[in-house]
Each structure stands twice: as C-alpha cells, then as structure tokens.
N, C-alpha and C positions, 0 to 999 in steps of 0.2 A: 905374555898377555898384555903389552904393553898399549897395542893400537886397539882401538875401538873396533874397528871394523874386521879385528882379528878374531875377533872373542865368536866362542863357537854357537852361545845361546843368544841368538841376534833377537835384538825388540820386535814383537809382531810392530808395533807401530812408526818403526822407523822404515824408510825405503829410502833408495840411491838413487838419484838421476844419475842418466851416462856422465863419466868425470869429462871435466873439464879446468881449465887453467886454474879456475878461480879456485873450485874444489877441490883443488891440490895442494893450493895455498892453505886453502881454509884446515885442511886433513894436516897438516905439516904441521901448523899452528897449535890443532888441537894436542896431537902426540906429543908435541916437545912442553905443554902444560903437564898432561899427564905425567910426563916422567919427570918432568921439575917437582910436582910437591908429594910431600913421603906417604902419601894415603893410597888406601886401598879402595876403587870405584870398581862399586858393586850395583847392578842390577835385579831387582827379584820385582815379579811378577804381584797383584795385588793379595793374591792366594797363598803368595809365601814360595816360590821357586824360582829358583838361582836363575836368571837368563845372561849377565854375563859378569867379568872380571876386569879391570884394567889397574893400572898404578903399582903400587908396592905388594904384588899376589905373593911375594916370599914367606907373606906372613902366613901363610896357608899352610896345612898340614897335609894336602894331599895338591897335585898339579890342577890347575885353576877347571882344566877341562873335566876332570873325576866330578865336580861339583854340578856341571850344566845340566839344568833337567830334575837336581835333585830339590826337594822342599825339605824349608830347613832342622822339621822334627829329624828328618834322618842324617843331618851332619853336627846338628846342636843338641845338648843337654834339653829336654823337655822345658826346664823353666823356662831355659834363656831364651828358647825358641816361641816359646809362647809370646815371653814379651817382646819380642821382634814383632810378630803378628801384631798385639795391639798396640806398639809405635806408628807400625806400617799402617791401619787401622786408622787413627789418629791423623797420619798424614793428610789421608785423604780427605776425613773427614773436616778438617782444619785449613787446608791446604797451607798447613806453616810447616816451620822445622820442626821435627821433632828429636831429641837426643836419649842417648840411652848407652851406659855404664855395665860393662860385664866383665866378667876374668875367664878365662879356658884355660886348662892344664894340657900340656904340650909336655910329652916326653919328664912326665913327675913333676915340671915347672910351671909355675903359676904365672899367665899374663895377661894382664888387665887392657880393654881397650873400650875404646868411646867411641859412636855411631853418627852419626845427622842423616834425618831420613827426611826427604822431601818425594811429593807426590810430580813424577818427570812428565807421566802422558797417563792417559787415557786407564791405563792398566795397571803400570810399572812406579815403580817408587825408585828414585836413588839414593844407595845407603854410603857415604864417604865412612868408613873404618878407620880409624888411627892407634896404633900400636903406644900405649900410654905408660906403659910398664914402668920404665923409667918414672915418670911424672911422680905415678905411683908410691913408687919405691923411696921417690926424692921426701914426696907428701906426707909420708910415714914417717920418714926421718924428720923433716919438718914437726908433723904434730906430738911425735916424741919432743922433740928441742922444744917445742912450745908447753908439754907440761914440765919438761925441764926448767926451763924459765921461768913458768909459775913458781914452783918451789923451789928455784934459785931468790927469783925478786921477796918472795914470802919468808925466806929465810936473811935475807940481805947478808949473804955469804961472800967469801971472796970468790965462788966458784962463776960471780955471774961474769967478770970478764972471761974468762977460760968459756963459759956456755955460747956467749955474745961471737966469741971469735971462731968456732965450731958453725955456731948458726951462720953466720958470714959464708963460711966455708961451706955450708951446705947450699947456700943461697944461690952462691958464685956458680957451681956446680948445677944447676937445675937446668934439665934439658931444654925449658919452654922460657920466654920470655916472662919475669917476674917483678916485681915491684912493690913495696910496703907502702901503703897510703895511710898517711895520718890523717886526723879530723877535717883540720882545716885545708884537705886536696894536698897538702907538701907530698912528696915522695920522699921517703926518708932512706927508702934503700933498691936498688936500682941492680940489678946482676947483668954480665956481660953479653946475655940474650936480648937484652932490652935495648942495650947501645946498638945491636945490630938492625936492629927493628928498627929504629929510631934516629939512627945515623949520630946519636949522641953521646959526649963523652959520660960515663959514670961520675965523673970527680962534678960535672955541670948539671947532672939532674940531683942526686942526691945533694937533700935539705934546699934547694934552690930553684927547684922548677914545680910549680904543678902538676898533680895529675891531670886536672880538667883543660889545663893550656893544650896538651895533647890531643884532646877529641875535635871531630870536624864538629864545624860547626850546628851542623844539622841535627846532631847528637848531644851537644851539651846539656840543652834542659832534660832530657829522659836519663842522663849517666847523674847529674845534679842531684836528680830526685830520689836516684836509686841510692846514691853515696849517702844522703842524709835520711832516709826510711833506712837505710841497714843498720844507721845506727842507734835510730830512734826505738823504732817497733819493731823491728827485723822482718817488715813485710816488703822485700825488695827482693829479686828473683838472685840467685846465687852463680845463675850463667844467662848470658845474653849474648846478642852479636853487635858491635855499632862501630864505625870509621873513625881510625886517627888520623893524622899528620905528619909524616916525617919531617926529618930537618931537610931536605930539597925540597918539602909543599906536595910530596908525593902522597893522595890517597888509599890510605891500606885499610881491608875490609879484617877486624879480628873477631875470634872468639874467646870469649874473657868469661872466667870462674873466679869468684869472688868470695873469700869464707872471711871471718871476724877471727884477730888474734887475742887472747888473752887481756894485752893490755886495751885500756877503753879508747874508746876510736880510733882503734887501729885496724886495717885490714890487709891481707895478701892478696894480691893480685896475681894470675896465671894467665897469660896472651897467646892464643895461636893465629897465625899469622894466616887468614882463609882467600885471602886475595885470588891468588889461583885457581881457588876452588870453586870463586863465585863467578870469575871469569868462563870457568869450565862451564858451571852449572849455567851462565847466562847464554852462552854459545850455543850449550846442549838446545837451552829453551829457544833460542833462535831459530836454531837450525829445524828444529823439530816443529815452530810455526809454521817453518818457509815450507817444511815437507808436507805439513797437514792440511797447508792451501792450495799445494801444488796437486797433495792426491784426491783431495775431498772439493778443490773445483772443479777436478774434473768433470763433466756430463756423465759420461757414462760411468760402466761399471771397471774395476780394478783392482787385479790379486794378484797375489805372488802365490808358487807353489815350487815345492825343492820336488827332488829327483824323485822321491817315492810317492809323489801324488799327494803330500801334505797341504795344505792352507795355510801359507805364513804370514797373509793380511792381507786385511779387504777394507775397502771401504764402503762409507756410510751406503753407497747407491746399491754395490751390493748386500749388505745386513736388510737394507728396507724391502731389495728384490725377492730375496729366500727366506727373510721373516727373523732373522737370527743372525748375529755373530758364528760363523763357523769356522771360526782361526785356531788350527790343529784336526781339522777334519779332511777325509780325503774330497778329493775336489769333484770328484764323479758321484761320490753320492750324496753330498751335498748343495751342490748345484744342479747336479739333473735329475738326481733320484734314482742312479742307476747301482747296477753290482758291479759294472767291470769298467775299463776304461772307454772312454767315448770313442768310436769308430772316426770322429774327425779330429781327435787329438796331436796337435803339432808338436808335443810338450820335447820326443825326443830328437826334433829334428832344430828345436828353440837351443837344447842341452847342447848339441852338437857346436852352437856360436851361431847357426842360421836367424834370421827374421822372416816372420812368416806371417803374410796378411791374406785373410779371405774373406767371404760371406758366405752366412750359413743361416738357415731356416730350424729356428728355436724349436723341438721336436715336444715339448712340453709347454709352450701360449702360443705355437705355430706366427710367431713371430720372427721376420729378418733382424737380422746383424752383424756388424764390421765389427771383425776380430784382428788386433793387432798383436804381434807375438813378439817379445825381442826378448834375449837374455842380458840377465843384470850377475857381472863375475865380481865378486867380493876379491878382497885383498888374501885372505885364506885360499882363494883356491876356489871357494864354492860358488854354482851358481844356482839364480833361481829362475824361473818361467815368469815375467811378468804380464799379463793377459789386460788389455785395454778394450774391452765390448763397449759397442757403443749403439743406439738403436738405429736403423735404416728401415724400420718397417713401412713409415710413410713415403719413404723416396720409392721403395720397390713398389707399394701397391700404386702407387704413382705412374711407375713403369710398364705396369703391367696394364692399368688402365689406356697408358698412352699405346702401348703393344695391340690392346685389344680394340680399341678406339680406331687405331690403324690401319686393322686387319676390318675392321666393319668398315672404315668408310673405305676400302679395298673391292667389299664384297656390295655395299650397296654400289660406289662409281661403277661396278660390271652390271650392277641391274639398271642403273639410270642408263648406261649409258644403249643396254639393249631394247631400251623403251624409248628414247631421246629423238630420237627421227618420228615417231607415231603414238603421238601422248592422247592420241584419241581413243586408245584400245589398250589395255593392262590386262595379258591375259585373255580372254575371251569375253572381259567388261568390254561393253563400247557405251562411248560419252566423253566429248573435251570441254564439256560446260565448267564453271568453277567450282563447284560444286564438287562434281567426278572427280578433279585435279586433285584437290583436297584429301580427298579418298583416295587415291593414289599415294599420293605423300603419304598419309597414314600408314596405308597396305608394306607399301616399300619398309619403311621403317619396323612394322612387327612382324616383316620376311628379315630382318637382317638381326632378331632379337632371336631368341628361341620360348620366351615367355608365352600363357596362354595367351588366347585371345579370344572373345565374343564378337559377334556381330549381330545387329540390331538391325532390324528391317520388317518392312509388309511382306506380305507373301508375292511371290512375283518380283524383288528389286536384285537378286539375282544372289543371294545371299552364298549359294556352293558355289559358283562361279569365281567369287569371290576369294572363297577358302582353300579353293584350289589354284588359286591363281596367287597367294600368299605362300600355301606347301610347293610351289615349283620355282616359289625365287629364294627360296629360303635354302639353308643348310642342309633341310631335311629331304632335301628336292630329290635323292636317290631311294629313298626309301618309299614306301606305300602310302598313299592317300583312300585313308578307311572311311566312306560317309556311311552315317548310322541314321536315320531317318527313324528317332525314339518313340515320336507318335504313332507310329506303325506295329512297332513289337507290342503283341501283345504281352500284358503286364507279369501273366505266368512264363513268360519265354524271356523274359529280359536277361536275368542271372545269366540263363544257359548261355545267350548269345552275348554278352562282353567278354564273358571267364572261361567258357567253352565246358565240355567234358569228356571223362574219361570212360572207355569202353566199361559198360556191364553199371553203369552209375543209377541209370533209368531201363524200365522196359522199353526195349526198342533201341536202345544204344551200343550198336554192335562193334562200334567202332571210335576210337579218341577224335574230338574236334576240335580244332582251336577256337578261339574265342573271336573277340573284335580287336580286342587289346592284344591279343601273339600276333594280330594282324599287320596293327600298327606300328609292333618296334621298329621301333627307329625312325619311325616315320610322322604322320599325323593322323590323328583321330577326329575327324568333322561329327558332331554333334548336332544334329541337326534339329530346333523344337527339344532343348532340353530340359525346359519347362514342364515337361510332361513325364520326365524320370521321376520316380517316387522316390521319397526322403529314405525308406528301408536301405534301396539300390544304391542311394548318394553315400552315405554313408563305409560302402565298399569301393566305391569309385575313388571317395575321398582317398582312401586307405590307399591304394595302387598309386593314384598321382599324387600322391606324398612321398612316394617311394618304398611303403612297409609292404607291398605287393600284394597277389589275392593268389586262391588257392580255387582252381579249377571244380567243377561239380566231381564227384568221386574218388578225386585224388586227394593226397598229402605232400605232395611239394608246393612250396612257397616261390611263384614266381614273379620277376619284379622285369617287367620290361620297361623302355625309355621310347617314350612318344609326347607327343606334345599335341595339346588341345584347343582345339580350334570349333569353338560353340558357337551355335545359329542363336534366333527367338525371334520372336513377333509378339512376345508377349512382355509383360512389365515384370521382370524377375524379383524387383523389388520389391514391388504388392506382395510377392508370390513371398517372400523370406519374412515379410509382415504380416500374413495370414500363417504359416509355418507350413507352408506347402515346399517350401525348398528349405533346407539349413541354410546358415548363416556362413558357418565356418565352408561349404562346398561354393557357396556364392562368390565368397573373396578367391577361393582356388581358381575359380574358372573366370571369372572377372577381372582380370589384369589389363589386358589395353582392349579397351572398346572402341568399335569403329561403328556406326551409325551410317547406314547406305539409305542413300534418300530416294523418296517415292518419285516417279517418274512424272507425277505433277509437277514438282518442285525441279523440274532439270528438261524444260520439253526444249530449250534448244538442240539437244542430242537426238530429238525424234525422228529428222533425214538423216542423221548418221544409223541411227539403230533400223531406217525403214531398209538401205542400202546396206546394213551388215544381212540382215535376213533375205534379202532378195538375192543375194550371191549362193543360196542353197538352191537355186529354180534356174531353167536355163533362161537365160537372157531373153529368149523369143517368146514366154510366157509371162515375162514380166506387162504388168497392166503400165495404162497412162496415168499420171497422176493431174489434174486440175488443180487449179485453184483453190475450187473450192473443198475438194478432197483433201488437200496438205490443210486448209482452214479448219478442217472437218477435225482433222488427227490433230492438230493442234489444240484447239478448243475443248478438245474432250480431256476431262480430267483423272482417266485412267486408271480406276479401284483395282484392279490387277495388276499393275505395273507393267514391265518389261513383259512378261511373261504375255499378259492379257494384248499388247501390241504384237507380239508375236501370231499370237492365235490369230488375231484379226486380219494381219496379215493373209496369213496360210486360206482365209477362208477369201479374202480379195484376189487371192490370184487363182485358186481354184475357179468360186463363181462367178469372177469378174464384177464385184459387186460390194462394196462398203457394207457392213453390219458390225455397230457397235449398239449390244444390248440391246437388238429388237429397230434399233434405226437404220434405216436400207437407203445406200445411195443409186442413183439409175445405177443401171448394167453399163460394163462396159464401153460395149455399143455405142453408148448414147451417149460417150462421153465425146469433150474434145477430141478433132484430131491432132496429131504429134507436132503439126506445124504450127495452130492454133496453142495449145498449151504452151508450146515456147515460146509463142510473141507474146500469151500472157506475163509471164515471167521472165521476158527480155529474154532468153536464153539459146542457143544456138538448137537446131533441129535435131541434132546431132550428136551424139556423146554418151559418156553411161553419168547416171544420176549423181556421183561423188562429183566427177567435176564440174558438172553444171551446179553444186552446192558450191563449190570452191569458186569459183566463177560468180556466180552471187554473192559469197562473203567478201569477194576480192574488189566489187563495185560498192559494196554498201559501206566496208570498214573505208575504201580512200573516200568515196563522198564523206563521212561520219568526222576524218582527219581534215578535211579541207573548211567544212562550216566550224569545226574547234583549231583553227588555223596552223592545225599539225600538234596538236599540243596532248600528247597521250596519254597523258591523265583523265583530263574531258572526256577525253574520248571513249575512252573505257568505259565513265561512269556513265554518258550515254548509252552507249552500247549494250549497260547493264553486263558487263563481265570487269573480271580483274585485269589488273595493268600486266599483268605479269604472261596471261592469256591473251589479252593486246597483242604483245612483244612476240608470241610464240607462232601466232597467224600472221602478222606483219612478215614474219623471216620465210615461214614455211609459202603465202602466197605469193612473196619477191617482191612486195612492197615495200617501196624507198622512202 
C-alpha cells in the first residue's frame, strides 16, 4: 500500500487528468517520500471512514484493504475511536493540526502511537500515525531514572554516579532525537539522534552550543517564549511544530515534545524530524488546488462513476444542478431520477478503454447537451467513467431556429416567387397600389406562419378573399378552408354547428354530423363577423384552440383537432372585450397577426385594374365604353361598399348600359362616346383590351413624371404619390429605361 494511487478507498475529491511526463515525475516524487519516512498516511472521511492507507501499513493488524469502507468504531476500541472523531472534528473546525496519543494491544502487547490530523479537502482529514512504542518505553525508563535521581540527588548517595551513567545510557539509546536544555538554552546533553539531525558532533553540542542557536530564525521569538513560560508558570504548550538548522544551513520542519525534569530549569527535549511530511502534506495541498481548479473551472458539469453505477465525485456545477452532494449514490437515480440504467448510457463502452462524445436532449428540463466520455485507469487496475456535460441548449435552439428560418424563407421564396411576375393580384385580391403591396407583404408573411390571424375590414374590402388566399399559400394549403359566416347561425344552432352531433342526441337527429371544426383539421377555419359569437360559445372555442378539445353534442369522446384560425370583423373587438361582450382571454387567442384591408376609397388607383378584373367575367362584345367622364365618375365616388359595391355597379353597367351609383344615372350607353372619340380623349389607341390601354397610360405618365424630376426616382414617386419601391416594379414590368 505504498502508492497513493494504489490505495483501494480513493478520495471522492481527488481526480487524475490523463498522465503525463510531468505527472510521472511528480507521482515518482511523491512515492519515494512516502516510503522514505516511517509513518503511516491515513485517510478517513469527515464522518470517520477509512478511505485509504500509504507508508508504513505493517503497523496494521489486518491488510490495509480489510480496513477500506470501514468507520472506525468497528476497528477501534470505542474510546479511542471516539476521540479520533472529535480530533478529526477539531480539524476542521480549527483547520490546525491536531494531535492525539493512544495505545492498542496487538497479539497481548501493548503499543503506543501518536496521530497529527489535518483537515486535507473538502470532506477528508489526513491522519500521519507513528508507531512510538519505543519512545514510550525509552520515556518510562526515563521518568523512572528521573524519580530515581530525585531520591538519588535527595539522598546525596554514591548511587548518583552509577544512576547519571544508566541515565546516559538510556538517553544514548532513545529512538527519537533528544536533548537536555538547561535554563539558560545550554544543551547539556545531546544523544546520537540529535547529531544525525543536526549533522553535529555530540562532544560540540553538549555544554557548548545553544538550544536557541538551532531554531530558524523565524521561530526564535515563539521557542524564546515558550522556554521561559515553562519555566515560569508552566503555561507553554508541551508539543509544538517550528524549524531548525542543520550544520549545512539545511531547513528541517520538527516536532518537538517538551516535559520539565526534576531538577529546576531543566527540561528534555524529544524531536521528530516531519520534513517529509510537510513536504508530502504541501504536495498533497498542491496538487489537490491544482485538481480543484482544474475541476471546479470547469463550465460544465463533472463526475466520475466506477463500474457499478456509483458516484465517486462531482462537482460544484453538478451539486448546484441536482440540489445536493450525491457522491456514493447511483448515478441514474440521482441525476435523472430514474430506476434503471439510462437507455443512452456509454458507461460500458467508456469501461471497455473507448471515448465516447455525443448530444443528447435532457429528458427531465428538455434541455441539449455535449456529453464527453473518456476513461480514467488508476494504477490498481481500476477504472472509472469520467462524464464532462456541458450545456448546448442555446446553440441547438439556435439551430433549429436557423433550420426553421431556412425552411420559411424556402417556403415564402416559392410564394414570392409565384406572385413575382403579377403583384397586382394575390390570390383573387386585385390592387398594385401601395397600399395592397403592403397587404401582401403582410398576407405572405402570416401564410408562411401557422399562427392565428384576424382581419379587419368594411364590408365589401374583400375580407374571405383574403383568408383564403392566406389558407392556399400557407402549409395548410392541402387541407380544407371552412368559412363560417357567425352572424348568420342562429344563436341556438351555433354549438350544434362548430361541435357537430351524435345520432339520437336531439329529436330529429337521425344520424352523426360533423361539426365546422372536424371540418377544418388540418386545415383552416374562417370566422367570419366573430364579433357576433357569444362569450357562452367563446368560452368552448377557447377550450378546442388551446388544444384541451370539445366533446360533440351526445357524445363522450373528447376530440382535439388542428386547424388554424383565420378571423374576419368590421367591428372594434376592443370595445366589444371593454363592454364584456367578447372575453379577453379568447380576444388574445384569435388576435395574433392583424392585417387591416383598406377601404376602396383609400386605394382608387386599383379602380381600372379591379373595373378590368370583373369585366373578364362578360364576353368582351358586352363590355360597354368607358368616357371620360365615367372613369371621373368611378373615381370621385367614394365607395361605402367597397370592392364589392364596384362590383355590383359594374354588373348593372353592363347589363343596362347605364352608370347608377345610389340613385345617380349616367346617359345610356348609346349616348355615350364613340370608341374612336373616347380614345382621342385619353390619347389612346382605338384598339386593344382596357389593361393595356391602362399600361399604355401609366407608361406615358410615369416617363413624362421621370423626365420633369430629371430621372431621379425618388421625386418621382413622391409625385406620383406611390412607393419607390412600386416606381421600381412598373418601371421593369412597362420596359422603362
């Protein structure tokens, strides 16, 4: 049990990096310390169990491994073991040395030994052991000889030279370095331990050297103090630690016990020589910084676990992630909360000598992260699983954003670009004003979403037009477009027709219906005036497009279909959540991207494009003439109907040849212009259908419009009263340079 790293009850809080040159060095170093000084290095836990053994383990009564794991009521006598606890106890609380004196009988023999317990890490305390028997046994002899001498010197017998040269002899003999200190610091007697320590001859310390010339410097005033309090008041500590000086200038770390002889100012001195040990213990403390910054800088998280699924240490990132210290728990139900091994577990393929790195989605905070896996092989033989997690949750949702960002502007580039040639129609809208563009851009954008939508509008600006020209570029575009037209059900029929029913539910229900909503899966649901839904109904709406589903009229199954909603109005839904004619919480459901379709006042450049979309439903040899002052007529008028209301007016112009807007009648027909007359009014050719004579117009007005703003298309635009961007788009489409 000589190596460190041999020892079978390893520190939870030590770990290896992979060796390296240095480490090999430094491991070679530490061993040939160990086996240089006669002590026994012990590890025990702060709870009092063994975790491991190095140095002189012969002193043991059983092989050092029988001890690992066990606490030391079960290998010590109760006292002794107690006062181990409150040394160990003490350590921590002190963080000094603490020392502590015991005897164990071994095979009917009585041996005495001495402790030093320092607090090494986190948990652990290191106990240095020293087999003092001898010391002991000398010390007995000693304080025999020393009452002998008492009642030698008291009797003033000839026996004292005969005691003097005994004592000599037992002095000489003393296993540990020793030395007599009179009053005034002389050293009067010096044993052959001391010259080894000291590189001095005995015949040149004794009666001729100081003690106090011996201490380094650093230490004279507090060994000073101590020498003159022991002799005063005896309030001077009877063992301490402090640095002498050899005769090379070499300094050596001792421990010195110190008791009062007989005669007055006299005292024995006992030295052991801890050099080694402080070197050991300063290494340990080293090396044990160098590991607790290497594992506690880490970012992420970091454990070890041996072959059976144990936790042989974690650090801080994981105690703070799981709430707790779980070092000795199994690692699956401690980190995941599970019973059995985790289904992504690499642990035996780390066992086998593989490194294993992946990424895995945290199945308890549904969080990514980078698992690094390598095995760490101790000098024994044994290995452990070291696991490095580290978080990637923001890089993936990163990725997946960028994935999904990807795939949209995928799917809108296919809808731009099937609208790209003809931006004057979206769907069955017609209008290239800026206005309409604008709405486009919207529409495009909450097709390539799957989130609700409302739309805001008069009656008449084309509002289903709209929502279905949204449900056809959208994802949903295979599925069904359901329009519900709310102001129409009546109030006692609404339930029936969103939820549908089940045969024998009502009189007269002979048979299962579906509702609006089995209509819609997967598809969209137009709401058309849902202003007019009652808060009762909202309420279960609510419920379905939240996903907790509705339950059919008669039935008890609970069904939850996926549709997406696509609401009209013409009314202020706001008033209506501020009078409590709508809830609040169904208002935010259905109010997610608003589009606002504008009144056909506010956009009458599109009026020869929308008069030209509706004239293509009539054959071309019914189409009327338009005048002057007919397109002045349709322009001026400010259209309370919108789209719709030009529509009508339409249908009823080309029926009776005759203008009627709300009771205004232009002549017939007849009386209008002829087709040659009409185009010299409007410069335009005899000849043609009405779009290109519009294109033919805008293609004279926009270059006249570029040559008085001397090409500068800015101006031009703001002239023109349209966007620059609308400029750019007739510029290309009429082949203007």
């Amino acid at each position: 049990m000589g190596d460190f790293s041999n020892t079978t009850g390893k520190n939870d809080d030590d770990s290896h990096p992979p060796d390296t040159a240095a480490n090999a060095i430094s491991q070679h170093i530490y061993e040939a310390i160990v086996h240089a000084i006669p002590d026994m290095i012990i590890r025990i836990s702060r709870n009092g169990v063994f975790k491991s053994f190095e140095g002189a383990t012969a002193e043991l009564y059983w092989p050092a491994d029988a001890y690992i794991g066990k606490h030391l009521r079960e290998v010590l006598p109760a006292d002794t073991a107690a006062l181990f606890l409150n040394k160990i106890t003490q350590a921590f609380q002190t963080q000094k040395v603490q020392y502590l004196e015991y005897s164990l009988r071994f095979d009917g023999s009585l041996r005495f030994y001495e402790s030093r317990m320092i607090q090494c890490s986190r948990n652990e305390a290191l106990v240095i052991v020293r087999n003092v028997t001898d010391t002991k046994h000398t010390e007995a002899e000693l304080h025999r000889y020393h009452e002998d001498l008492e009642a030698l010197v008291k009797a003033r017998t000839a026996e004292l030279y005969r005691a003097e040269k005994k004592y000599r002899r037992i002095f000489n003999h003393s296993g540990s370095p020793s030395i007599i200190v009179e009053q005034d610091f002389t050293i009067s007697m010096a044993n052959p331990k001391f010259e080894e320590l000291t590189g001095y001859r005995q015949a040149d310390i004794e009666g001729r050297m100081l003690w106090i010339s011996f201490i380094a410097e650093s230490d004279r005033e507090r060994v000073t103090r101590y020498h003159y309090a022991r002799r005063s008041s005896g309030q001077a500590p009877s063992e301490y630690e402090c640095q002498i000086v050899d005769r090379q200038g070499k300094v050596k770390d001792i421990f010195i016990k110190v008791g009062m002889l007989p005669e007055p100012g006299r005292s024995i001195a006992s030295l052991i020589d801890i050099t080694s040990l402080k070197a050991t213990e300063n290494h340990l403390r080293e090396r044990e910084a160098l590991y607790s910054a290497m594992l506690e800088g880490y970012e992420g998280q970091l454990y070890f676990i041996s072959k059976d699924y144990r936790i042989k240490f974690m650090n801080e990132n994981v105690v703070r992630f799981i709430g707790r210290n779980a070092t000795g728990e199994i690692c699956y139900e401690a980190l995941h909360n599970r019973q059995s091994k985790c289904p992504w577990c690499v642990s035996e393929q780390v066992f086998e000598g593989e490194c294993v790195r992946f990424e895995i989605k945290n199945p308890n905070d549904k969080k990514w992260y980078y698992s690094v896996n390598v095995p760490i092989r101790m000098a024994d033989g044994t290995v452990y699983c070291q696991s490095m997690i580290r978080d990637i949750d923001e890089r993936k949702r990163m990725e997946e954003t960028l994935r999904d960002s990807e795939a949209h502007l995928r799917r809108e580039n296919l809808r731009l670009r099937s609208t790209i040639q003809q931006r004057n129609k979206f769907g069955d809208m017609v209008g290239s004003s800026q206005a309409m563009q604008e709405i486009y851009e919207l529409m495009l954008m909450a097709a390539a979403s799957d989130a609700n939508i409302i739309l805001y509008g008069e009656s008449g600006t084309g509002k289903e037009l709209a929502a279905s020209a949204i449900h056809n570029m959208s994802d949903r575009r295979n599925g069904r477009f359901v329009p519900v037209n709310c102001g129409a059900i009546p109030e006692n029929l609404l339930e029936r027709e969103f939820f549908g029913h089940r045969k024998g539910a009502f009189t007269g229900a002979s048979q299962d219906k579906p509702g609006y909503l089995d209509d819609a899966d997967g598809g969209s649901l137009f709401l058309d005036e849902i202003g007019e839904i009652k808060p009762d109904l909202q309420v279960k709406l609510l419920r379905a497009i939240e996903g907790g589903g509705y339950t059919p009229i008669g039935g008890n199954e609970i069904k939850k279909p996926h549709f997406r909603i696509i609401a009209a109005t013409s009314r202020n839904l706001t008033e209506l959540v501020q009078k409590g004619m709508m809830r609040s919480d169904f208002f935010y459901r259905v109010h997610v991207i608003p589009i606002h379709l504008p009144p056909l006042r506010k956009r009458k450049e599109d009026i020869p494009l929308l008069i030209d979309h509706f004239l293509k439903a009539y054959d071309r040899k019914m189409w009327p003439q338009f005048s002057d002052q007919v397109m002045e007529t349709l322009l001026a008028y400010d259209w309370p109907g919108n789209v719709r209301e030009l529509q009508n007016v339409l249908n009823r112009f080309v029926t009776l040849k005759r203008l009627d807007l709300t009771g205004e009648t232009m002549p017939p027909a007849d009386t209008l212009p002829a087709p040659g007359e009409m185009a010299n009014a409007l410069d335009l050719p005899e000849q043609g259908t009405l779009p290109s004579a519009v294109a033919q117009y805008e293609k004279r007005l926009i270059t006249a419009s570029l040559a008085r703003c001397r090409w500068n298309r800015t101006h031009t635009a703001k002239t023109l009263g349209i966007g620059l961007r609308t400029l750019q788009r007739k510029m290309k489409a009429l082949g203007i340079q």
